[in-house]
C-alpha positions in Angstrom: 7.2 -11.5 30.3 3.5 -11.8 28.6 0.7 -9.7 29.2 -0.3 -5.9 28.6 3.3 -4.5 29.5 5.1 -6.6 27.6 7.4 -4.5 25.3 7.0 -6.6 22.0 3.2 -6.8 21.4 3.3 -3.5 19.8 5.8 -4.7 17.7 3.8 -7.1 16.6 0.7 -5.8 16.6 2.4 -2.9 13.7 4.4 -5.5 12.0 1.8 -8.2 10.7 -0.3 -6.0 8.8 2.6 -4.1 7.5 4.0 -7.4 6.3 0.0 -8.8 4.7 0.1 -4.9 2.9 3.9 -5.9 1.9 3.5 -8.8 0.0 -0.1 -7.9 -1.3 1.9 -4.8 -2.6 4.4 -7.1 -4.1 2.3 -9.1 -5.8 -0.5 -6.8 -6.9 1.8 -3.7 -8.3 4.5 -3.3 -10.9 7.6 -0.1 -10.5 7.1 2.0 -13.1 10.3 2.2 -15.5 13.5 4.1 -14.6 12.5 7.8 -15.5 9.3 7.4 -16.8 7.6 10.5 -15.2 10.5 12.6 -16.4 8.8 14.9 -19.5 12.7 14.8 -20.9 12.4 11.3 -21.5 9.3 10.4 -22.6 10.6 10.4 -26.3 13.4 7.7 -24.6 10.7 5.8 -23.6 8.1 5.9 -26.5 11.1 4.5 -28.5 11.5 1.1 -26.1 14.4 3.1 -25.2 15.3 2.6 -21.2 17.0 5.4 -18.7 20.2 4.2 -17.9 22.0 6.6 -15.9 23.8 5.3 -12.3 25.2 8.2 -10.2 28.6 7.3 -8.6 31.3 8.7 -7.1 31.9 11.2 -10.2 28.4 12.5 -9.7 28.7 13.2 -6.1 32.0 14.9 -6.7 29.9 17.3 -9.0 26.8 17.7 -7.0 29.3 18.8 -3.9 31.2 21.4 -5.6 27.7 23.5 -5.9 28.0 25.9 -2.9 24.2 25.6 -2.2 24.9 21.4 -1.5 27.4 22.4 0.7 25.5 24.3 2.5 22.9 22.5 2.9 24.7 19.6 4.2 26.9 21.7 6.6 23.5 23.2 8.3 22.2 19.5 8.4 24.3 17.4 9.9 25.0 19.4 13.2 21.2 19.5 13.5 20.8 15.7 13.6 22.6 14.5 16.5 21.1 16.9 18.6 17.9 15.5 17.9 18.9 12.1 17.8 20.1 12.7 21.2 17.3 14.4 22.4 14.8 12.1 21.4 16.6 8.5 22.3 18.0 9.6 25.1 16.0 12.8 27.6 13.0 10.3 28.0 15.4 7.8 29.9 17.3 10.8 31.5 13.8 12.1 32.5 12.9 9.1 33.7 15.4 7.9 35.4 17.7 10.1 36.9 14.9 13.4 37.7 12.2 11.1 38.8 9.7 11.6 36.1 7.6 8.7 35.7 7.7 7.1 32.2 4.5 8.8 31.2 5.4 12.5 32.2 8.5 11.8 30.7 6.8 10.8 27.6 4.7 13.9 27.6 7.4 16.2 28.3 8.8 15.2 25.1 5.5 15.0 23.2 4.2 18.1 24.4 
């Protein structure tokens, strides 16, 4: 399908200048070093010294034994898929099986 209703030229019409800004990015900026806007390392990194720290597994075993993580994650997740739900799926439902056009549908979920 071409034309004004076809599904892709928004797609396309977000992804090329994302992808000009992308590469002009690339080639016009440089990451910063590992840790370098930390104040406890600048001494590290006045002395050519470089941040090497990797969290793994061992780290993540620390960072969940803190109550507070816990709870944050545990009031998290549940929160997601309702959402997730709810916004892939009502405008279809909407749509489709209560006989909202696409656009109400749209706006009943926008609004």
């Amino acid at each position: 399908a071409t034309g004004r209703k076809d599904w892709r030229t928004p797609f396309l019409v977000v992804s090329a200048p994302t992808m000009v800004v992308a590469l002009l990015m690339l080639l016009t900026t440089e990451d910063p070093p590992r840790g370098a806007s930390e104040a406890a390392l600048h001494s590290l990194h006045k002395e050519g010294g470089a941040y090497q720290e990797v969290v793994g597994w061992s780290k993540v075993r620390q960072l969940l034994r803190s109550p507070s993580n816990i709870l944050i994650i545990a009031q998290g997740l549940p929160g997601c898929l309702p959402w997730g739900m709810i916004l892939t799926f009502m405008n279809d439902y909407l749509a489709q099986d209560k006989g909202l056009g696409i656009r109400a549908a749209t706006m009943v979920l926008i609004a």
